[in-house]
N, C-alpha and C positions, 0 to 999 in steps of 0.2 A: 389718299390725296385729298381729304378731308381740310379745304381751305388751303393748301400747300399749290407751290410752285407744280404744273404740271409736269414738269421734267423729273419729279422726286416717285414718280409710282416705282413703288415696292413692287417684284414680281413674286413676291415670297408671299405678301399678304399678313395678316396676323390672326387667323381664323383658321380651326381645326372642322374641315367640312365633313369630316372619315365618317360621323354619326347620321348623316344626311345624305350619304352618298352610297353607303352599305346596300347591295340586292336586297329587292324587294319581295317578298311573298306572294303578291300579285304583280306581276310586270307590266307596264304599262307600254302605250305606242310610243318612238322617239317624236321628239316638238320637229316640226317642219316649219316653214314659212319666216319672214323679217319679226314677226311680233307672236309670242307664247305667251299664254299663260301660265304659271308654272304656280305646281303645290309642291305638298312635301312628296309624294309619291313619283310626280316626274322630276323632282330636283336633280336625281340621279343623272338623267336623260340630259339635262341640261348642262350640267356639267360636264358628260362627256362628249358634248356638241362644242363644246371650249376647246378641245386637243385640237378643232380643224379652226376654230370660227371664234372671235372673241365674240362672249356673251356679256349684256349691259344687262344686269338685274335693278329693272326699278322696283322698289319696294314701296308700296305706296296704301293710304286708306282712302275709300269714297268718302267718308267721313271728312277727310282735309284737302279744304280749298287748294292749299297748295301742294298738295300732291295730283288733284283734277290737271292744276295748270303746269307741273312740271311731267304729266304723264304726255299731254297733247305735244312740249314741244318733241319728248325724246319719240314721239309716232314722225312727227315731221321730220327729224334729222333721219330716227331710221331710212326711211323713203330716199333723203335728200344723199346717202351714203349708198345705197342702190346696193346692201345687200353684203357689206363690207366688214355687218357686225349684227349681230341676232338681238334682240331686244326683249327679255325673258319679265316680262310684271308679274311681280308677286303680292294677292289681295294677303295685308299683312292681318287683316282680321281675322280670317279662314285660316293663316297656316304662319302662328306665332312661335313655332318651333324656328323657322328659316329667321326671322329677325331676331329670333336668340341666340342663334347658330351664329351669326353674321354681328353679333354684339350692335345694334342698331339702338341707337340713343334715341331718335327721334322722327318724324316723317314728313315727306320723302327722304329716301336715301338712297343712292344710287352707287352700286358696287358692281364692278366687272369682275368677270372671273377668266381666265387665260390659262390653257392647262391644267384644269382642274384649281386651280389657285386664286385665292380671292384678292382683288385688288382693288381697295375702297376708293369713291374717285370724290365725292360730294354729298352733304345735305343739303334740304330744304331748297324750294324750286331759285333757278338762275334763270337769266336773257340767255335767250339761245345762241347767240354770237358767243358767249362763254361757254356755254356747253358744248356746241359745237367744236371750240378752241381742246376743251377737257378731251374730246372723242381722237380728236385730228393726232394726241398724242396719244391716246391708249394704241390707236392704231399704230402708231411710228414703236412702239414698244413692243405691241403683238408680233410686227415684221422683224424685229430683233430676234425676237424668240422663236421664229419658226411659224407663226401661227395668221396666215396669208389667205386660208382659204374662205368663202363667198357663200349667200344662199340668194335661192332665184328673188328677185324682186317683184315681184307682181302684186298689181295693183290691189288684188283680191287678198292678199295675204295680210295685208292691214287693215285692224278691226277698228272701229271710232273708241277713241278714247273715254275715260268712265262719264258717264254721264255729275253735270255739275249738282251737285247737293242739293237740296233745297233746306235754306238755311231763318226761324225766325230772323222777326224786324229787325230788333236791336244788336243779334247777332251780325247779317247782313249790314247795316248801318257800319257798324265797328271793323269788320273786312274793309269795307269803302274807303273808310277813315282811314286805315293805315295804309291802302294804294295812295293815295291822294298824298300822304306823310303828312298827314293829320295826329299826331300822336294824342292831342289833348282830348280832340272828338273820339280819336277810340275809346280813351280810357272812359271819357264819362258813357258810351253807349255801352263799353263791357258793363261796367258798375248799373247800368241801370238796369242790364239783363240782370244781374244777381240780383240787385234789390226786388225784381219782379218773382225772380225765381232761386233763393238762396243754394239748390244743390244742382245749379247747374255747372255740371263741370266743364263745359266745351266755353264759358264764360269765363269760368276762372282760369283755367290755362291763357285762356285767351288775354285776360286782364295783368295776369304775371310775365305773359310774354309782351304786352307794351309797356310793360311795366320796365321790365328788363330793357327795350331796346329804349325808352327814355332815359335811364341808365347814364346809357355808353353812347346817347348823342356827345358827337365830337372828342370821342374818349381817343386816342392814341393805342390801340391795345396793346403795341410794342413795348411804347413808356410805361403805360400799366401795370405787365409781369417785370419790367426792370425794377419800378418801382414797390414792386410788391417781394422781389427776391433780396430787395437790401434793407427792408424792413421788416420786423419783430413780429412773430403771428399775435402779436396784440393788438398791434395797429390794426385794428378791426376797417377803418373806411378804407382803407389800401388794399390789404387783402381781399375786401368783400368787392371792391370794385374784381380786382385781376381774377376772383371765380364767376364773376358776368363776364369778363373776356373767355376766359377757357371755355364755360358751358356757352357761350355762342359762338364758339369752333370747333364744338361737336366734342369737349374734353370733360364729359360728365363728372369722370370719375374723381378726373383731379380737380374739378371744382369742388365736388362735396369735400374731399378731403381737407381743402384749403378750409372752408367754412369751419369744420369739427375742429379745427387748429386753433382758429381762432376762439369757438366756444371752448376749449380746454384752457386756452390763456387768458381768458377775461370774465369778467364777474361784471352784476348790474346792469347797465342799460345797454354797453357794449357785448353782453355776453346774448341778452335777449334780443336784439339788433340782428345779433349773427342767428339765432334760432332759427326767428324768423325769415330769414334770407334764402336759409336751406331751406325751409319747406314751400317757400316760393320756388325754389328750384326744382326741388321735386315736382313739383305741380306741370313742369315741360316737360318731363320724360315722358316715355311711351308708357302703356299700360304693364305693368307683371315686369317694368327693368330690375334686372339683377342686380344693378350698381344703387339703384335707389334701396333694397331694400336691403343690400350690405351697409347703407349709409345708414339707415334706419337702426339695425343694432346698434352701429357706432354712437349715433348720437344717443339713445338711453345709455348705454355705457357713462358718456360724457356727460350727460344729467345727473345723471343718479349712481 
């Protein structure tokens, strides 16, 4: 449900959980309570808390501001749903097995599981009237399926959400900037954290990703992939536009692909144009993604 009409959840999912879900050698206790913690060792537990209860796996790092701000609302709706859905966070730093598992592009990510099955619902933090909207239907889906049943709600069983980062100046500056849709003040506070500090990489993601959303101000991304499916993988500024729509609707893979399309079709300034676009793109993935470094051989391939 990754950007998609909530009426479209897959109950099939597209994730093979069997490697994460196998008995364990040490058994652990099952999760109790509206909000778990979960590693890899109780993932087990937690998915078979899904055959009674639909489970919300948020996937999130302390590391990222917007995963701080999308873990507090999904503590508040659990509460506000009184017990209707278990709310399972997973620190994806500690256990980067389940975000491989779960093909997770970037953070937050928030994926339910029902029956043992994964069913992806959203990236990166939303208003909780949409969230909210996203839950109202997991549940009209779960009741489809059989899966109705409740855990107690008490107030004690909700833990305060991660505590907020603490984040240098320029960094924090540049967050402000893009609440505010300041895009131009972002960019110059990312750039000036790197000029301070060239390997900072929570800057350069940072600076690629307002980069990106400067982009696609006003972009149509419908018109985009139309206008990108009736034109020639050479047309490098069409194409490279429609792989910033895909990778900011969570479609990594087919963005890198578009990109190499276009470095295989074009030479000179259009061909280095696209280079570098992909390795701007790289720069949003999560750390260790499979799809970056599949992309990664492709493009020496395409170089060389």
């Amino acid at each position: 449900m990754t950007q998609h009409d909530p009426a479209g959840l897959n109950l099939r999912g597209a994730v093979d959980l069997a490697a994460l879900t196998a008995p364990k050698a040490d058994p652990v206790d099952a999760p109790g309570g509206l909000v778990i913690e979960v590693t890899a060792q109780s993932f087990a537990d937690a998915v078979q808390q899904s055959m009674d209860v639909p489970v919300v796996l948020d996937l999130y790092s302390t590391r990222s501001p917007a995963s701080v701000e999308l873990s507090g609302v999904l503590v508040d709706l659990v509460k506000e749903f009184a017990g209707r859905f278990v709310l399972a966070r997973v620190a994806v730093d500690a256990n980067p097995e389940i975000a491989q598992a779960l093909q997770v592009q970037s953070l937050p990510t928030t994926v339910a599981v029902l029956k043992g099955q994964p069913v992806p619902l959203f990236q990166g933090a939303h208003p909780i009237d949409q969230v909210r909207s996203i839950l109202t239907e997991l549940l009209r889906v779960a009741a489809e399926n059989g899966v109705t049943g409740t855990v107690a709600a008490e107030e004690d069983d909700v833990p305060p959400a991660p505590p907020e980062p603490e984040l240098p100046p320029h960094i924090q500056a540049a967050y402000d900037a893009i609440e505010n849709d300041d895009l131009d003040a972002a960019t110059a506070a990312f750039t000036q954290a790197l000029a301070a500090d060239p390997g900072d990489a929570e800057a350069r993601a940072g600076l690629a990703q307002v980069t990106l959303l400067t982009r696609l101000a006003g972009v149509d991304p419908a018109a985009a992939l139309n206008a990108a499916r009736d034109a020639s993988p050479g047309d490098a500024a069409t194409q490279l536009l429609a792989a910033d729509v895909e990778l900011s609707t969570g479609r990594s893979a087919a963005a890198y692909d578009r990109v190499l399309a276009v470095i295989r079709a074009t030479a000179g300034d259009d061909r280095e144009l696209a280079r570098l676009r992909l390795l701007d793109l790289f720069t949003l993935a999560p750390e260790g993604s499979p799809e970056v470094a599949a992309a990664r051989r492709q493009l020496a391939l395409a170089l060389f």
